[in-house]
ROSE-4610 file (N, C-alpha, C; in Angstrom, 1 decimal, always signed):
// ROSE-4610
residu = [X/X/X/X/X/X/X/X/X/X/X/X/X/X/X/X/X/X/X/X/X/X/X/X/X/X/X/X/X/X/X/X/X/X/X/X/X/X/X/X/X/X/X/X/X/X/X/X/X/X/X/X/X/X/X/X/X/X/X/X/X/X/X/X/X/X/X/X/X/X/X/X/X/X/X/X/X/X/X/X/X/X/X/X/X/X/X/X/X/X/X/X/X/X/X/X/X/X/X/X/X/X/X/X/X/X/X/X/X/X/X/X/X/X/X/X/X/X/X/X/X/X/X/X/X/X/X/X/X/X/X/X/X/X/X/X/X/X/X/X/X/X/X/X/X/X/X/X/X/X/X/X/X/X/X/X/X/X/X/X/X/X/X/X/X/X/X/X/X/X/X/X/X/X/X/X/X/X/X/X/X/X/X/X/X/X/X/X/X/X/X/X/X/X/X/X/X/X/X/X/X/X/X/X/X/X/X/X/X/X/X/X/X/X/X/X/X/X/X/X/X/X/X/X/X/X/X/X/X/X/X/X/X/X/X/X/X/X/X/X/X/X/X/X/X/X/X/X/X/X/X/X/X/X/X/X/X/X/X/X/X/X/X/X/X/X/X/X/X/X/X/X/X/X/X/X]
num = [1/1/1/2/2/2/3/3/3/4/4/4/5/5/5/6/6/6/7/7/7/8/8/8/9/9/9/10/10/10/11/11/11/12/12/12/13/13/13/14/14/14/15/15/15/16/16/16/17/17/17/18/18/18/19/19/19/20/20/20/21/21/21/22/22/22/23/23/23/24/24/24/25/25/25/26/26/26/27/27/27/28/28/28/29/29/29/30/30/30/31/31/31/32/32/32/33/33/33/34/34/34/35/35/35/36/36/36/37/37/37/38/38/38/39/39/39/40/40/40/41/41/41/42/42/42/43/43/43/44/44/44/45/45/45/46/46/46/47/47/47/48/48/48/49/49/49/50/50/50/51/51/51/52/52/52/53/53/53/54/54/54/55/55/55/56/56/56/57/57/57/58/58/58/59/59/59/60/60/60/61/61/61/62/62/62/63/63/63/64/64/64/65/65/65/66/66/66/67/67/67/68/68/68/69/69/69/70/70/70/71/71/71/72/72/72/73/73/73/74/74/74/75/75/75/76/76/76/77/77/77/78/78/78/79/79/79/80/80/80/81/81/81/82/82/82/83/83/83/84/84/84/85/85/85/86/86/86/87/87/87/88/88/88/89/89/89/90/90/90/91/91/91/92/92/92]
x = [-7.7/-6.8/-5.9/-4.8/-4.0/-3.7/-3.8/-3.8/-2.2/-2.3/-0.8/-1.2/-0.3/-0.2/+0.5/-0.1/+1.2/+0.5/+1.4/+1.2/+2.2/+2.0/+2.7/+2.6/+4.0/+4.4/+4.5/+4.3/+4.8/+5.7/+6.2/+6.8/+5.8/+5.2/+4.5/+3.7/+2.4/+1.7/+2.8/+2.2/+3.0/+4.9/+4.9/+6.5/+7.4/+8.2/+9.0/+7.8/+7.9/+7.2/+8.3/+7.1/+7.8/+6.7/+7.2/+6.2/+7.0/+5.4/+6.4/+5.4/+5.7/+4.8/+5.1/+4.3/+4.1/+3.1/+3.0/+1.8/+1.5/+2.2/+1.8/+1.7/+0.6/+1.4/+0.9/+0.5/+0.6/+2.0/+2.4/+4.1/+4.5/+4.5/+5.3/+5.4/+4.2/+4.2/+4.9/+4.8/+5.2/+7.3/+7.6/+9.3/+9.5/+8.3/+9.1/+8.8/+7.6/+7.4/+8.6/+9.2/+9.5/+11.3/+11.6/+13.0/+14.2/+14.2/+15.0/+15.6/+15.3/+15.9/+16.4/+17.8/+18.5/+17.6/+18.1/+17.3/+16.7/+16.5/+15.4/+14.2/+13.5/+12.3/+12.9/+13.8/+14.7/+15.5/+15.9/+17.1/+16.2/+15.0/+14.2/+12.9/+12.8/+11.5/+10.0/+9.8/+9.0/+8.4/+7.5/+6.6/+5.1/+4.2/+2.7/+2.5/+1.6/+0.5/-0.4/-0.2/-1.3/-2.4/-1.7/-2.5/-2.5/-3.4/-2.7/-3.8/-3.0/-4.6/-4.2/-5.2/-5.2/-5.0/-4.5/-4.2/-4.5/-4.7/-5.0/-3.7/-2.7/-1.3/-0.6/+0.9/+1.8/+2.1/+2.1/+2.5/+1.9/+0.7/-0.3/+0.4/+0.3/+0.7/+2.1/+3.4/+4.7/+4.6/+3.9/+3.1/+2.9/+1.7/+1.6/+2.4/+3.0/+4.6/+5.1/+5.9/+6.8/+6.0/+4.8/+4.1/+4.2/+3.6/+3.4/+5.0/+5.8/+7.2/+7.7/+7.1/+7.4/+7.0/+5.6/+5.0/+5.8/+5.0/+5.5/+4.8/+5.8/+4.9/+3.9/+3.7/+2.3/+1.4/+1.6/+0.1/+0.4/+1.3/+1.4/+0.1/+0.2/-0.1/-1.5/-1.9/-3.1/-3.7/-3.4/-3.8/-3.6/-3.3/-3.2/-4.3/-4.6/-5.9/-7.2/-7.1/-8.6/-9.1/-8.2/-8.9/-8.6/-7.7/-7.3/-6.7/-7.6/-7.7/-6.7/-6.8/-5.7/-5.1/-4.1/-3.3/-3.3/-4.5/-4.7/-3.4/-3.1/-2.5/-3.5/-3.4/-4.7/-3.8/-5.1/-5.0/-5.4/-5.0/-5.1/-6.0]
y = [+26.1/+25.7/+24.6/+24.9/+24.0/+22.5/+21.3/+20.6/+20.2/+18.6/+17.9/+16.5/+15.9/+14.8/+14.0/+12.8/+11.8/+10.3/+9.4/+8.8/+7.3/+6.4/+5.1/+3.9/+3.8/+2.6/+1.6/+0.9/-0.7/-0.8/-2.1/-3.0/-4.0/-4.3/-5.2/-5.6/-6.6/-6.7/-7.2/-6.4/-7.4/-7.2/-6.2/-5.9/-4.5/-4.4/-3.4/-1.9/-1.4/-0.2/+1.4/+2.2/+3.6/+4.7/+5.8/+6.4/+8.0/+8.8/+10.1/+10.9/+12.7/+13.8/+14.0/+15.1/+15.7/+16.9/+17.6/+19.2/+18.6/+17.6/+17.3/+15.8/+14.9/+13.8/+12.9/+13.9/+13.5/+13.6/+14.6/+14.8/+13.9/+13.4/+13.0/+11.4/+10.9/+9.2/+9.3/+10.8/+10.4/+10.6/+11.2/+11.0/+9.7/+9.2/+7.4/+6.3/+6.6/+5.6/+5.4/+7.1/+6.7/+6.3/+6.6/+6.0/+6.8/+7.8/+9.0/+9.3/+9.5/+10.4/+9.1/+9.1/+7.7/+8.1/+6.9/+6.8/+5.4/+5.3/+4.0/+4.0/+4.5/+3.9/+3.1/+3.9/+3.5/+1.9/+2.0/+1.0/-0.2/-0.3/-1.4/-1.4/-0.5/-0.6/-0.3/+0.3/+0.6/+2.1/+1.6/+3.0/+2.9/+1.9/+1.8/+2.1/+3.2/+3.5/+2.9/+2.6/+1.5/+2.5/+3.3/+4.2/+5.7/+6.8/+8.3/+8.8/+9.8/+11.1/+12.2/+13.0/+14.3/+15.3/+16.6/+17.5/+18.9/+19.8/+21.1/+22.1/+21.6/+22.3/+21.3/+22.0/+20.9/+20.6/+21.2/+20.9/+19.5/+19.8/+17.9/+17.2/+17.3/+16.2/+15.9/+16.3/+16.2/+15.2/+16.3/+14.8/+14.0/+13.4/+12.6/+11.2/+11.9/+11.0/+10.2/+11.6/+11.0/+9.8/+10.4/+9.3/+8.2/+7.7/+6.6/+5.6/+7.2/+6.1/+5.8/+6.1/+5.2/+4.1/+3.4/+2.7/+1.4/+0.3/-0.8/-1.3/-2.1/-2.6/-3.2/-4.0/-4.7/-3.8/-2.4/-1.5/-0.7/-0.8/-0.3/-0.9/-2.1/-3.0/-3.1/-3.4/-3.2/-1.7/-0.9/+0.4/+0.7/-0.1/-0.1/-0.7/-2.0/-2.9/-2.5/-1.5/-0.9/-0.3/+0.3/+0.9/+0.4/-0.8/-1.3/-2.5/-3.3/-4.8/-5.5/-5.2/-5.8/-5.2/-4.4/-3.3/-3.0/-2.7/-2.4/-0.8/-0.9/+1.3/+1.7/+2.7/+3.6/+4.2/+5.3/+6.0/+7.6/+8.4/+9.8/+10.8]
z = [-23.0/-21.9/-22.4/-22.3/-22.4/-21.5/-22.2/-21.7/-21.6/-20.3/-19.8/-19.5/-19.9/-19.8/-18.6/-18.6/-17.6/-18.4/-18.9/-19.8/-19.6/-20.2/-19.8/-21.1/-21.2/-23.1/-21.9/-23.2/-22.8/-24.1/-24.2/-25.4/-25.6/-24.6/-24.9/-24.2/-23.9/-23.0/-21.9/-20.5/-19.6/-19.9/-20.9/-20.7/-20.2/-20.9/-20.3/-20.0/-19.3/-18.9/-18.8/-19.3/-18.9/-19.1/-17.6/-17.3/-17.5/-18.3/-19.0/-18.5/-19.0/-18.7/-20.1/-20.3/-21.4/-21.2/-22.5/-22.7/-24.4/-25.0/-26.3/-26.5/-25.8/-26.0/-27.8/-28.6/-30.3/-30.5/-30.5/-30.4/-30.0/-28.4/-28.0/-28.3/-28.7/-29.4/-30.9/-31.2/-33.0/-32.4/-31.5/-31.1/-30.9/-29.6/-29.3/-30.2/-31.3/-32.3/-33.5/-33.5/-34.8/-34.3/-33.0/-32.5/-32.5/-33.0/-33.3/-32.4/-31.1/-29.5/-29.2/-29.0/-28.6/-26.5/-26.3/-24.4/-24.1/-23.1/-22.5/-23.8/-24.4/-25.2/-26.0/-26.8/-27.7/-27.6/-27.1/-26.2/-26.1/-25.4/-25.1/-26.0/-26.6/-28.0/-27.1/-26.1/-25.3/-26.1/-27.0/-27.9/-28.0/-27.1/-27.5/-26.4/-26.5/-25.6/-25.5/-23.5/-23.1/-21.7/-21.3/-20.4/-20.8/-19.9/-20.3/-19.1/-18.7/-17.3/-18.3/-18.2/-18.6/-17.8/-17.3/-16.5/-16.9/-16.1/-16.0/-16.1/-15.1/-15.0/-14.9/-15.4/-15.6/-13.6/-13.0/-12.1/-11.1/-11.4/-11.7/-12.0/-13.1/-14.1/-13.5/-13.2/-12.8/-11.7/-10.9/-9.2/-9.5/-10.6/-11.0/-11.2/-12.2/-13.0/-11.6/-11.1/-10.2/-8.9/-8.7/-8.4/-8.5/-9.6/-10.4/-10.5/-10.8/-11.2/-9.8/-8.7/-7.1/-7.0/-7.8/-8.0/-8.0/-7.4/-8.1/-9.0/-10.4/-11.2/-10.8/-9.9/-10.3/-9.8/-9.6/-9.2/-10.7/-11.4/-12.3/-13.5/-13.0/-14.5/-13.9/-12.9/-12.0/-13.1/-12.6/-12.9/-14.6/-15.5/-17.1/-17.5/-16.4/-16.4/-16.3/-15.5/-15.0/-16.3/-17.6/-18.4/-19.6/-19.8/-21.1/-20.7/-20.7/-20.1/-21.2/-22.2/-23.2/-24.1/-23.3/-23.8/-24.9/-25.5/-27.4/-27.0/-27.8/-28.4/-28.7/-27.4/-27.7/-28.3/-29.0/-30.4/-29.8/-30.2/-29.3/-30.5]
């Protein structure tokens, strides 16, 4: 079964944020690591992965996102906290 993502970079601890979907997210860190697709990651250097949910259908996972990106940061950073107290890059 195919998995989906909903996932969240920082730049840094405590910095710039951005919240994405995905169905590949190896792919999708080796696009915003390596800087290639001009956009917001690019622009503000927002490429380490500090959170990620896993999903069943993409249609989850989309809720999800748009969810989250209603969010205010500090429930954002709240919620990066619960499972990575010090935003190491997780590793997939």
């Amino acid at each position: 079964m195919r998995k989906f993502f909903v996932y969240i970079l920082a730049s840094y601890k405590y910095g710039t944020l951005y919240v994405g979907v995905t169905g590949n997210l190896q792919n999708r860190m080796e696009i915003h690591q390596s800087g290639v697709v001009e956009g917001f990651t690019k622009k503000y250097k927002v490429n380490k992965l500090v959170y990620y949910e896993e999903f069943n259908s993409p249609e989850e996972a989309i809720l999800r996102e748009k969810q989250l990106k209603r969010w205010k940061r500090f429930w954002k950073i709240n919620l990066i906290e619960t499972v990575n107290p010090d935003w190491e890059e997780l590793i997939i």
